[in-house]
MARFISE-925344 format. One record per residue (C-alpha): x, y, z; residue number from 0. Coordinates in steps of 0.25 Angstrom, whole numbers, plus 5000, padded with zeros to 4 digits. Example, Ala and Ser with C-alpha at 12.3 -4.5 7.8 and 13.67 -1.06 7.14 Angstrom:
% MARFISE-925344
+------+------+------+------+
:   xx :   yy :   zz : resi :
+------+------+------+------+
: 5049 : 4982 : 5031 :    0 :
: 5055 : 4996 : 5029 :    1 :
+------+------+------+------+
END
This chain:
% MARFISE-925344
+------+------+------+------+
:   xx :   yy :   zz : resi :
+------+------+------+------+
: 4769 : 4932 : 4937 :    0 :
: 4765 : 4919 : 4933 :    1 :
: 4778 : 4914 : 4928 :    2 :
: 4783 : 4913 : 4945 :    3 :
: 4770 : 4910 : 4953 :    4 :
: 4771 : 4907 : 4966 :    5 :
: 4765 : 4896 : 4965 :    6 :
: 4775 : 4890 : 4955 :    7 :
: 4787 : 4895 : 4964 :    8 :
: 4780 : 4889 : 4977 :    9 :
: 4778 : 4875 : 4967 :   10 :
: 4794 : 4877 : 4964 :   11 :
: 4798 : 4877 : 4980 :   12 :
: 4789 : 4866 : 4982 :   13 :
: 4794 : 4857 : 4971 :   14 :
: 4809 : 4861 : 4974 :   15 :
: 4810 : 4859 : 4988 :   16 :
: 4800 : 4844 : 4984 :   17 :
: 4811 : 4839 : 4976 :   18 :
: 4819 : 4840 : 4990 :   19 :
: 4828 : 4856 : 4987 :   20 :
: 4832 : 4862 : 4999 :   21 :
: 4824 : 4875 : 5004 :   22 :
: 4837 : 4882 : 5002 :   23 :
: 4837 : 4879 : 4988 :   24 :
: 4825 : 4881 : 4983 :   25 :
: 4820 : 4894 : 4991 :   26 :
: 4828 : 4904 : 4987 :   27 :
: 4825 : 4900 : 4971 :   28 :
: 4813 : 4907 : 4975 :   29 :
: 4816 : 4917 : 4986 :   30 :
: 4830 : 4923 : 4990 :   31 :
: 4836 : 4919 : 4974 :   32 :
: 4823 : 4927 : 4968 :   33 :
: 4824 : 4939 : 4977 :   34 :
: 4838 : 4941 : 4973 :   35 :
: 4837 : 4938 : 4958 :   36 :
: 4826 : 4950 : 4960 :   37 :
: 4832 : 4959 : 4969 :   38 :
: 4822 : 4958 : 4979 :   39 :
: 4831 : 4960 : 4992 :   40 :
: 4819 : 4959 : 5003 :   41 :
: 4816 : 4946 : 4998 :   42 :
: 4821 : 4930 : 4996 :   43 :
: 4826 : 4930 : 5010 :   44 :
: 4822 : 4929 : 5025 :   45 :
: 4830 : 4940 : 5031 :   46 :
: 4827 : 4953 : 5039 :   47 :
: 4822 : 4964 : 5030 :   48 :
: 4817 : 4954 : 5019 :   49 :
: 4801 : 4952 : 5015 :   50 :
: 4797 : 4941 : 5024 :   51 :
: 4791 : 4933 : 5010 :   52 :
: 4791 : 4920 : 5016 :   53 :
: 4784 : 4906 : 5012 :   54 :
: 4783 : 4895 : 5021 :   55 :
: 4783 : 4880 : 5016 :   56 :
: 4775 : 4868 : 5020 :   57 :
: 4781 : 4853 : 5023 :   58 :
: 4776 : 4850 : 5007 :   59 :
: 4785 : 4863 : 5002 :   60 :
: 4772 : 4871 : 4999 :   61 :
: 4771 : 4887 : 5003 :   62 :
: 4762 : 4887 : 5016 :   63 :
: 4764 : 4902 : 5019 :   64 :
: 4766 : 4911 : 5013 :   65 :
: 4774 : 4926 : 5020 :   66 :
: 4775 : 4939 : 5009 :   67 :
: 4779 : 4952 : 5016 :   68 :
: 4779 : 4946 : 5029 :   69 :
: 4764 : 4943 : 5029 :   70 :
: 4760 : 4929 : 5029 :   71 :
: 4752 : 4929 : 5013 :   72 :
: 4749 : 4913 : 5017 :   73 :
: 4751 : 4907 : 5028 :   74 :
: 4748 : 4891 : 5032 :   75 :
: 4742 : 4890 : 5016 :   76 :
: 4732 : 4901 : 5020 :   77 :
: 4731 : 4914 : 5012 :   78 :
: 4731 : 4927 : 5022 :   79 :
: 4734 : 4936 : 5012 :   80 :
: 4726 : 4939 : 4996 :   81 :
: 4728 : 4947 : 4987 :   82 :
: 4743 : 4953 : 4979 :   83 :
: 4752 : 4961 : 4990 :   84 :
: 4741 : 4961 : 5000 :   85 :
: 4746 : 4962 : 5013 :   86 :
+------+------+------+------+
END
């Protein structure tokens, strides 16, 4: 999948909320709108019964952590979990 890594997505937020975009705008472009437009209904949103994928940013608008499934993948720019689907 190439064509959407996460590191270009992650570069996008970055260079959107840079150029001064409210959070508000530019998150859901690549949470809540994406779910929906997929039909993915556990996911896009903090809310009960939903996934618990979560990134946290730093001051510079860079991913720090990183939450997938409810477990922290990174956390504080350290990798805790390898590998594809670990957990």
């Amino acid at each position: 999948m190439g064509f959407a890594s996460c590191a270009a997505m992650a570069d996008c937020v970055k260079a959107l909320l840079d150029r001064g975009l409210p959070e508000q705008t530019v998150l859901p472009l690549m949470t809540s709108n994406v779910a929906r437009l997929l039909k993915l209904a556990k996911k896009g949103r903090i809310e009960p019964g939903c996934d618990a994928d979560l990134i946290v940013l730093d001051a510079a608008n860079r991913i720090d952590s990183v939450m997938a499934g409810g477990i922290w993948q990174v956390k504080n720019n350290k990798q805790l979990v390898s590998g594809l689907f670990e957990s």
